[in-house]
Each structure stands twice: as structure tokens, then as C-alpha cells.
Kinemage of the C-alpha trace (Angstrom):
@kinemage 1
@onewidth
@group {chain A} dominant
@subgroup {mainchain}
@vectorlist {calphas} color= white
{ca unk a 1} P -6.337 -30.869 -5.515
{ca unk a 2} L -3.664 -28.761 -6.028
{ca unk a 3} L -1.390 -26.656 -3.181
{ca unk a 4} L 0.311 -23.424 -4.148
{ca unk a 5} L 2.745 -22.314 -1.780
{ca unk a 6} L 3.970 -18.516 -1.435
{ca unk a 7} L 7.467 -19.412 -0.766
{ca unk a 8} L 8.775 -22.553 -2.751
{ca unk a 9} L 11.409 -22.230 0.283
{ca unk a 10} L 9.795 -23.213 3.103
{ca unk a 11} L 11.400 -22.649 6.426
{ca unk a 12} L 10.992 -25.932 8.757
{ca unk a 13} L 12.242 -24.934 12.441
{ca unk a 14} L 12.345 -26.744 15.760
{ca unk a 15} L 13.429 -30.334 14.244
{ca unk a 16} L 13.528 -32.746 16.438
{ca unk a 17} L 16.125 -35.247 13.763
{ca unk a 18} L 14.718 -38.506 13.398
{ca unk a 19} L 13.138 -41.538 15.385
{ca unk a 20} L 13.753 -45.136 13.740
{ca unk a 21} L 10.300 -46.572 14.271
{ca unk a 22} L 8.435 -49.875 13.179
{ca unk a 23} L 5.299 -50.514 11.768
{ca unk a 24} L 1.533 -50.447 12.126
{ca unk a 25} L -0.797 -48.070 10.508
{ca unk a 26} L -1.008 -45.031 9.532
{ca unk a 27} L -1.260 -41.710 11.663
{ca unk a 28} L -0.340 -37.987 11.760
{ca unk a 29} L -1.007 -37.050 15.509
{ca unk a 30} L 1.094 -36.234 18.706
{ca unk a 31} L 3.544 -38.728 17.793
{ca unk a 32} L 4.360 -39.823 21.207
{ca unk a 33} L 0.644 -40.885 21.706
{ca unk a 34} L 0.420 -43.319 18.630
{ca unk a 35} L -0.606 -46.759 19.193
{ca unk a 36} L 1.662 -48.871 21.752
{ca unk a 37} L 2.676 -51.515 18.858
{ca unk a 38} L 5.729 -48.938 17.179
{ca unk a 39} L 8.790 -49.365 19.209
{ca unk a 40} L 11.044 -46.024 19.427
{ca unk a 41} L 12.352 -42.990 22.208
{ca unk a 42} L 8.551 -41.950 23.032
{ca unk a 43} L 10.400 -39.257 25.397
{ca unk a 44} L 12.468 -37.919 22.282
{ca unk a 45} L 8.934 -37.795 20.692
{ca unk a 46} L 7.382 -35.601 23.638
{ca unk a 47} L 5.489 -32.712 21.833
{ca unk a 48} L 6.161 -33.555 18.458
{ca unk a 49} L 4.305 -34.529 15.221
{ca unk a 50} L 5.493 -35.919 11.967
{ca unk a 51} L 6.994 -33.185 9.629
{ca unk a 52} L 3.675 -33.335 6.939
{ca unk a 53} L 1.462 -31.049 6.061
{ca unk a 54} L -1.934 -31.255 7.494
{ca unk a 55} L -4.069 -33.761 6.114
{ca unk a 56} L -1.240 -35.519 4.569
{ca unk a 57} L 0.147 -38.478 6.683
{ca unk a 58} L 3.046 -41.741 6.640
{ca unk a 59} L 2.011 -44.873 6.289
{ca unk a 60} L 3.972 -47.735 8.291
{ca unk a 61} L 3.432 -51.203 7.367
{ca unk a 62} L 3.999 -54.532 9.330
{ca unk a 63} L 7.753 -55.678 9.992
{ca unk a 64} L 8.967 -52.329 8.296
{ca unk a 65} L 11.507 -50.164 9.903
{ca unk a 66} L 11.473 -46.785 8.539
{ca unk a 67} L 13.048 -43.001 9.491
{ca unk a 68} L 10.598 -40.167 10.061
{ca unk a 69} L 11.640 -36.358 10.847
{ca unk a 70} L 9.313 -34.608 13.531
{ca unk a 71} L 8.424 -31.255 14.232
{ca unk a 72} L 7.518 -29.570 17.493
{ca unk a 73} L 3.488 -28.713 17.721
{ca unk a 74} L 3.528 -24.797 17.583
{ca unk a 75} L 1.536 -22.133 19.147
{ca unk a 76} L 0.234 -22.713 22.923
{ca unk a 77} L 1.036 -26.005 22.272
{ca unk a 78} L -1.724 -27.907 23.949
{ca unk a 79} L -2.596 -31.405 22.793
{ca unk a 80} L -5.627 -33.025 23.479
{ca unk a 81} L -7.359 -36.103 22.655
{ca unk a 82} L -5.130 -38.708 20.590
{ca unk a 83} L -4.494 -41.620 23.346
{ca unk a 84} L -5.150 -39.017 26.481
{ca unk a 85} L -1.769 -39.124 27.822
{ca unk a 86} L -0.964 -35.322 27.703
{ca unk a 87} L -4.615 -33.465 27.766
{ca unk a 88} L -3.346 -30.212 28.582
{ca unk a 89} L -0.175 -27.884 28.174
{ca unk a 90} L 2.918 -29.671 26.687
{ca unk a 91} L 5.268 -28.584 28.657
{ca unk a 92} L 3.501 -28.394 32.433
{ca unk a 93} L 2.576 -32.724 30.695
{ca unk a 94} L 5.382 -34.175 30.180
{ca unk a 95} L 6.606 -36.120 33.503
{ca unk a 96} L 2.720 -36.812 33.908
{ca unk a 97} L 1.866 -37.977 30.267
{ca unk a 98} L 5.383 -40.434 30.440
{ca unk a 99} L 4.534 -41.651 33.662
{ca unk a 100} L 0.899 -42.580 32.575
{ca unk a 101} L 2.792 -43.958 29.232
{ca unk a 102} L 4.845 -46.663 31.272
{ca unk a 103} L 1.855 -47.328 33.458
{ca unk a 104} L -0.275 -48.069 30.217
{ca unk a 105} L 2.118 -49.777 28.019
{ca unk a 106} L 3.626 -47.479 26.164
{ca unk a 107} L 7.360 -47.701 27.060
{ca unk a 108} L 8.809 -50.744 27.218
């Protein structure tokens, strides 16, 4: 399958830099929410998702350390599902979803 793209230039706002991360699977999802394995700054992760196009994802495999650039979800920005830990409004979330991540395992 083959993308065409408008605008060979394609504008990427709201970069949120990198997070070093380590391995295990594959994902492209609220970032913050991925499985509690990858150690990295969940917080600096809030609202985010890796910088890929959709269906298109990063694979991270076992004892590899590796640099990924995020993106901030647009529109309303309301994530649901992934590991449940925002369910709702970004935003109005966050100091909910990172308490529920320390209760649960996330942050450590």
C-alpha cells in the first residue's frame, strides 16, 4: 500500500522531545498507559502518543534502550480504553490517572 501525502512538508506541532524508554513489545497508544514493564517519565508522557502515523507503530525489544519523539493527542483530546488510567478528558485526568498509575504499578 502506498501513502501520498499533499504536502511532502509536513508540519509536526506540540512535541513533547523525547523519552529514553526500554523494551517490551510493540504499541502505538496513549503512551503513558503502555504496559508497566518500560521504565521512563510516565508524567512527561501524560497525553501523548508516539509521533507515527496511524496504523504504523515502534517496536521495542527486550534489554533495548531506545529514543522515541511523542506528540500530544489532538482534538477534544479524550482517551479511553488502553490500560483505563485516564477514561475521560486529558486534561480534567491527569492528577487522577497518575495517582491510579502509582497505585497500580506504573511509576516506580
Amino acid at each position: 500500500m502506498e501513502t501520498l501525502l499533499a504536502d511532502a512538508q509536513l508540519q509536526r506541532r506540540d512535541l513533547a522531545g523525547f523519552v529514553q524508554t526500554g523494551p517490551t513489545g510493540r504499541w502505538h497508544a496513549h503512551f503513558f498507559e503502555v504496559n508497566r514493564a518500560p521504565r521512563f517519565d510516565r508524567a512527561s508522557a501524560y497525553g501523548h502518543r508516539l509521533d507515527r502515523p496511524s496504523g504504523d507503530g515502534e517496536r521495542f525489544d527486550p534489554g533495548v534502550a531506545k529514543r522515541v519523539t511523542l506528540v500530544r493527542y489532538g482534538g477534544r483530546r479524550t482517551i479511553h480504553g488502553f490500560a483505563g488510567l485516564t477514561e475521560g478528558p486529558a486534561e480534567a485526568r491527569r492528577e487522577a490517572a497518575l495517582q491510579m498509575a502509582e497505585w497500580d504499578g506504573y511509576l516506580k
